[in-house]
C-alpha positions as CSV (number, residue, x, y, z in Angstrom):
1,X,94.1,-1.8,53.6
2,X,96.1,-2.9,57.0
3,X,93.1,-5.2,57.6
4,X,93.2,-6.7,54.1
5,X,97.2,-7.2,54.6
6,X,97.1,-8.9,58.0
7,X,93.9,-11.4,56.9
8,X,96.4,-12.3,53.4
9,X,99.4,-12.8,56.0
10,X,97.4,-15.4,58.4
11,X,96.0,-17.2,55.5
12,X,99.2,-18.0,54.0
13,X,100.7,-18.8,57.3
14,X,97.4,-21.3,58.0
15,X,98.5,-22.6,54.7
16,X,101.8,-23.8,56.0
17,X,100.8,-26.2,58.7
18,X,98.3,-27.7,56.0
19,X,100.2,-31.1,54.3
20,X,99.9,-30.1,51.0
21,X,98.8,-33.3,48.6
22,X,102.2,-34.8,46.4
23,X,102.2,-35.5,43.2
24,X,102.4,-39.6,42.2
25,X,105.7,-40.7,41.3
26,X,105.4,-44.1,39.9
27,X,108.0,-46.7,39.5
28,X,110.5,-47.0,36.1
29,X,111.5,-50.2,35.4
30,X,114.1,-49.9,32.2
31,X,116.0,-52.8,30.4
32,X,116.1,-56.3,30.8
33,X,115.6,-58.1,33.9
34,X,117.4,-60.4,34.5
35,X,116.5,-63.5,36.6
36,X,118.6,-66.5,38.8
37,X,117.1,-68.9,36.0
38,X,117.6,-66.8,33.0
39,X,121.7,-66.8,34.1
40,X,122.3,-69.8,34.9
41,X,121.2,-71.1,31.3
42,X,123.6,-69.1,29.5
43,X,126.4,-71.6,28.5
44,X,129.7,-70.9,26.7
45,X,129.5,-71.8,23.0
46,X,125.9,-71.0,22.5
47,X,124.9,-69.2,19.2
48,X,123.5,-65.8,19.3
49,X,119.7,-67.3,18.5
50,X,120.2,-69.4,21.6
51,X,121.2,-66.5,23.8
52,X,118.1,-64.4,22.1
53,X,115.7,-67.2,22.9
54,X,116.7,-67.3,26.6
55,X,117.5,-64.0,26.9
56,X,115.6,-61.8,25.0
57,X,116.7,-59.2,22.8
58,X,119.5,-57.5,24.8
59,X,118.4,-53.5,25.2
60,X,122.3,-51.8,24.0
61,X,124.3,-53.4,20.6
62,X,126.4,-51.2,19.6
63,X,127.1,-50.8,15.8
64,X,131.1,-50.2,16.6
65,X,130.7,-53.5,19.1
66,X,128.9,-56.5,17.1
67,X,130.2,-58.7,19.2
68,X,128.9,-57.5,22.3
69,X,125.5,-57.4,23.7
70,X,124.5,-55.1,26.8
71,X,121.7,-56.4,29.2
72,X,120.8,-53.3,31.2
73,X,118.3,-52.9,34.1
74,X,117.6,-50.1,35.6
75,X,114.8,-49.3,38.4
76,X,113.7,-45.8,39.8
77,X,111.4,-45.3,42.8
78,X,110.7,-41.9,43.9
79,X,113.0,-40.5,41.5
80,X,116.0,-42.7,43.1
81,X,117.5,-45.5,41.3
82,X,116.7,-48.8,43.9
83,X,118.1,-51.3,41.7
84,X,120.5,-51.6,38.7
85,X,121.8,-54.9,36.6
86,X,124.2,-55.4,33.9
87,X,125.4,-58.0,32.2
88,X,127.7,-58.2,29.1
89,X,128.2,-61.1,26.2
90,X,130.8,-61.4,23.9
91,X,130.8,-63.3,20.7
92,X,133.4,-64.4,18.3
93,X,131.8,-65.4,15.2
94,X,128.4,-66.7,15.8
95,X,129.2,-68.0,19.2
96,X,129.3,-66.8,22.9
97,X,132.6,-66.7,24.8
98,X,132.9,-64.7,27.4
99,X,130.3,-63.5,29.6
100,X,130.7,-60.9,32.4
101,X,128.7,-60.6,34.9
102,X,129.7,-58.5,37.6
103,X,127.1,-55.9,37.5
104,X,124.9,-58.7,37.8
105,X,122.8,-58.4,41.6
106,X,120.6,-61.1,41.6
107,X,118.1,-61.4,44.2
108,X,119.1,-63.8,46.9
109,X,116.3,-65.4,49.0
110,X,115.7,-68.0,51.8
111,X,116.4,-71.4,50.1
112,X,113.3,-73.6,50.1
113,X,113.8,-77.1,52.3
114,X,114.9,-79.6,50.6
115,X,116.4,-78.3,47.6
116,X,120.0,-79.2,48.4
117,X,119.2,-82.6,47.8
């Protein structure tokens, strides 16, 4: 019985210094993205079918907030959120007037030569 207890105890301490395999824990992307481009073409004064053509159909519209549309983006990798976006329209009517941005992080990268001309 000692014998059988000893040869259990060094197995599981063998097991130990073993790396154990992980599970995969692959990437979440939820929302709308939203992109430099797609931005920069909202305008003021655009009609909701304008804003639904260039932005797509935005992922949170409240029924007690018609006049507001939520773009939300949210990324998780490795159970950790990397990289979050939101941006908010308001509408009066049929038409956009205010639009805020500020939880808007676009990407920002090197500026190719030549495009400040």
């Amino acid at each position: 019985m000692r014998f059988k207890i000893i040869l259990l105890s060094l197995s599981l301490a063998a097991c130990g210094s073993v790396p154990m395999p992980t599970t995969y824990k692959m990437d979440i992307r939820q929302g709308n993205y939203v992109t430099a481009e797609m931005r920069d073409k909202l305008k003021l004064g655009m009609s909701r079918a304008q804003v639904r053509y260039v932005m797509g159909t935005p992922m949170i519209k409240d029924v007690f907030h018609v006049n507001r549309w939520d773009y939300v983006y949210r990324l998780e990798h490795n159970r950790e959120v990397t990289e979050q976006q939101r941006l908010t329209l308001y509408f009066e009517g049929d038409n956009l007037v205010r639009i805020d941005d500020s939880g808007l992080h676009l990407p920002t990268g090197p500026v190719a030569p030549g495009a400040d001309k």
